[in-house]
C-alpha positions in Angstrom: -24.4 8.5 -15.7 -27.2 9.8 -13.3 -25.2 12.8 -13.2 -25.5 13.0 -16.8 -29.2 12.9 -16.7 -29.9 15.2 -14.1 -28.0 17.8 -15.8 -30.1 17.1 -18.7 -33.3 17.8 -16.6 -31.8 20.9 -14.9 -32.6 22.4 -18.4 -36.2 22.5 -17.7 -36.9 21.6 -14.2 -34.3 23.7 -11.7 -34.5 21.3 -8.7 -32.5 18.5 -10.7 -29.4 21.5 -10.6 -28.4 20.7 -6.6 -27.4 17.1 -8.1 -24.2 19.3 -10.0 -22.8 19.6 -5.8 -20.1 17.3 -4.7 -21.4 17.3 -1.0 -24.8 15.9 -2.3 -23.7 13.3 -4.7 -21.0 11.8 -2.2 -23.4 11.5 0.3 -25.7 9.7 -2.5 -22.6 7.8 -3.7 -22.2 6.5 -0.2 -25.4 5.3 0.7 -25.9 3.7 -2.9 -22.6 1.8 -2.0 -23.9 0.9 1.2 -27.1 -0.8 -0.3 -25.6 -2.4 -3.0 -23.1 -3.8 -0.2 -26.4 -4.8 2.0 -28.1 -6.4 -0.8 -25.0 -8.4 -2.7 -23.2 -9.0 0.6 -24.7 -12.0 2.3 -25.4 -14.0 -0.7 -21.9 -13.6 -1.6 -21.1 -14.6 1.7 -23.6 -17.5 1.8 -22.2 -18.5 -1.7 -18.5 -18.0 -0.6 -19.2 -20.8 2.5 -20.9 -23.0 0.0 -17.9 -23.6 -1.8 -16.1 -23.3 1.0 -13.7 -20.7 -0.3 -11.8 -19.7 2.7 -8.8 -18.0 3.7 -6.3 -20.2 4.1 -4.0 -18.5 7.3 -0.4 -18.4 6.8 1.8 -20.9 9.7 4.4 -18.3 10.6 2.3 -15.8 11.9 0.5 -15.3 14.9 -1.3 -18.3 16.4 -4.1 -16.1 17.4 -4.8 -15.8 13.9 -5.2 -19.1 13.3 -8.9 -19.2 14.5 -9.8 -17.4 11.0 -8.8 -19.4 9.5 -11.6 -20.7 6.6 -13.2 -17.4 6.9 -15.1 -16.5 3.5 -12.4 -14.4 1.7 -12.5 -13.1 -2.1 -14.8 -10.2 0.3 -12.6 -7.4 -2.4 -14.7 -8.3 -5.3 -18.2 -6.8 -3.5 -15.8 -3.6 -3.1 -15.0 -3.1 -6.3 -17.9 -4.2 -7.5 -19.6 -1.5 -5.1 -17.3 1.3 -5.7 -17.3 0.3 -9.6 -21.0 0.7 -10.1 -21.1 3.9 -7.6 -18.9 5.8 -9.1 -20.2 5.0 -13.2 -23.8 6.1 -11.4 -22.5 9.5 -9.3 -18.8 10.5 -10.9 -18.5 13.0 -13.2 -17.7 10.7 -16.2 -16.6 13.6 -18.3 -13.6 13.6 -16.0 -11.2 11.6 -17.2 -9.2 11.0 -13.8 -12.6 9.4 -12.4 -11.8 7.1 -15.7 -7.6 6.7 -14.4 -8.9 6.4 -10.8 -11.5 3.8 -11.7 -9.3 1.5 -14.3 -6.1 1.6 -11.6 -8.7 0.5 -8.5 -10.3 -2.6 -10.9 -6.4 -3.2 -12.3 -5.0 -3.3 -8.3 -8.4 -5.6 -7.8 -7.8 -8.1 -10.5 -3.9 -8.6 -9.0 -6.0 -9.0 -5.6 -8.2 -11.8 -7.5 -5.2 -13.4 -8.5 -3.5 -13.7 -5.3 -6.8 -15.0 -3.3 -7.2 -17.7 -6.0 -4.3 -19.4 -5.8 -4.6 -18.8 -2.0 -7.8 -20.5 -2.4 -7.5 -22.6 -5.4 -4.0 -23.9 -4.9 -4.3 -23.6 -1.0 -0.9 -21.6 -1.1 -1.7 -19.3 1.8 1.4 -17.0 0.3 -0.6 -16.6 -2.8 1.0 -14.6 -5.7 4.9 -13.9 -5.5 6.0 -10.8 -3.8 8.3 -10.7 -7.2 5.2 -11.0 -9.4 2.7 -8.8 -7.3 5.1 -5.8 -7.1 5.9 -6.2 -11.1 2.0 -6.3 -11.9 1.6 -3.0 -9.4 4.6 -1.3 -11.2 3.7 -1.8 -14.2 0.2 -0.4 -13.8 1.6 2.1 -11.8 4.2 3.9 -14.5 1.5 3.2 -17.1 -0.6 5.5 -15.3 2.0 8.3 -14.1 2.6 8.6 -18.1 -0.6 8.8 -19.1 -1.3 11.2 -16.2 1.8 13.4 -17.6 1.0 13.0 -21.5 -2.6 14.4 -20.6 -1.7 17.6 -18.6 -3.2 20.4 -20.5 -2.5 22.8 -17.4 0.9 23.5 -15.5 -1.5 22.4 -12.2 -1.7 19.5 -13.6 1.7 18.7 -12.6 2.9 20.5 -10.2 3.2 19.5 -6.4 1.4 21.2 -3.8 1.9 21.0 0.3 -0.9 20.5 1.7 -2.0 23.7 4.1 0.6 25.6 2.4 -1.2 26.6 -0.9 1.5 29.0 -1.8 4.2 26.5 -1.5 4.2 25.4 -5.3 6.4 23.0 -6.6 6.4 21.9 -10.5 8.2 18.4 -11.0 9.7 17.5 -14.3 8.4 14.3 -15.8 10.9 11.8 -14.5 9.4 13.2 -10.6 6.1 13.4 -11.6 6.1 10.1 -12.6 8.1 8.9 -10.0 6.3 10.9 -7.1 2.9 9.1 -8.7 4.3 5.6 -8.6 5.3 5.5 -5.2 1.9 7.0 -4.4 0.0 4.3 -5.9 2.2 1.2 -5.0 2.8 2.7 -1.7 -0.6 3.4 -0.7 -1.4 -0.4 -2.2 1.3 -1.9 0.2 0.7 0.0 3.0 -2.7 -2.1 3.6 -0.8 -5.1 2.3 1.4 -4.9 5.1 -1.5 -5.8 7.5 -3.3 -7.8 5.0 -0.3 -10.4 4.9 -1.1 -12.1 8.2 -4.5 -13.4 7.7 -5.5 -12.2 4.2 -8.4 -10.2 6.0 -8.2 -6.8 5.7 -11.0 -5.0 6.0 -10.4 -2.7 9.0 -7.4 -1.2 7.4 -9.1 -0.9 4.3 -11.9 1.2 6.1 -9.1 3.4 7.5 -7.4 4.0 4.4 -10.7 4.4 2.2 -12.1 6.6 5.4 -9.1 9.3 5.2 -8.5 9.0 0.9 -12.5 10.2 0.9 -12.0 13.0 2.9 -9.1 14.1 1.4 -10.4 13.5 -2.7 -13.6 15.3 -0.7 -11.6 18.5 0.3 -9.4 18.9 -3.0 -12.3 18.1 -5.4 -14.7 20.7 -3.3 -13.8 24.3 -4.7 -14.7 26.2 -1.2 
């Protein structure tokens, strides 16, 4: 949206123009993350202990873990709601894979809502089946390596690339495509899942993850 207007202004007032650079907008998108964070975060929190919504820590696992148990949890819905209002305020909303990337992210984070509330709710600290979570992701998942294919308009668009080796070209028909995109999205999900399944508290992994997707979205959305 601010995007929008700025390039609106650049019309008439030149210095609104630096606001069209990925480097500058990131960093804006960041720190506008970071305050909404700082300014919705410890009411949440505060709110979250009033109602004593807690994680409720599973009995198999380690006993060390067992401490955390009543921490606030639900702690996902201030990321999405974070990196939801960032990115409709610095994306390029033109682009329609800032649309795909945004509506998969909220879809993944209503699954995530799911699971915590009957966590919290039901006190079932296994929350949502494994059965029923990996048919949700799937779903959303082929639903969006489809649309992704039906919406190429360039052979780019499709084609798989090695990263370093930009000559090193692949294109993939639409049953790869489409499973190539699938295992990306409900592999990268799982991958913090598999550290999230413990305690339900997965925040450090999730700044890993977030931490190396940036730079990488960073480096193939920047043209030089």
């Amino acid at each position: 949206m601010l995007l929008a207007i700025t390039q609106w202004l650049a019309q008439d007032v030149r210095f609104f123009s630096v606001f069209n650079y990925i480097t500058l907008r990131a960093v804006l998108a960041a720190m506008t993350a970071l305050f909404i964070s700082f300014l919705v975060g410890p009411s949440m929190i505060r709110k979250l202990a009033a109602y004593k919504i807690g994680q409720s820590v599973r009995s198999d696992g380690p006993q060390t873990h067992l401490v955390k148990a009543g921490t606030p949890t639900m702690g996902g819905a201030l990321i999405l709601i974070s990196v939801a209002i960032t990115t409709l305020l610095w994306g390029d909303l033109r682009n329609h894979y800032v649309w795909v990337v945004l509506v998969t992210t909220l879809s993944f984070g209503v699954i995530g809502w799911v699971d915590d509330y009957r966590k919290v709710v039901h006190r079932n600290p296994k929350g949502l089946s494994a059965r029923a979570k990996m048919g949700w992701q799937s779903l959303i998942a082929l639903a969006v390596g489809f649309y992704l294919w039906d919406a190429a308009s360039l052979p780019a668009n499709t084609e798989l690339i090695v990263p370093f080796l930009k000559f090193f070209v692949f294109p993939l028909t639409a049953f790869l495509f489409i499973a190539l995109t699938y295992l990306v999205i409900v592999g990268s999900s799982n991958a913090v899942n598999l550290t999230d399944g413990l305690d339900g508290l997965a925040i450090m992994p999730t700044v890993m993850v977030s931490g190396a997707l940036s730079i990488f979205a960073y480096v193939a959305g920047n043209v030089d």
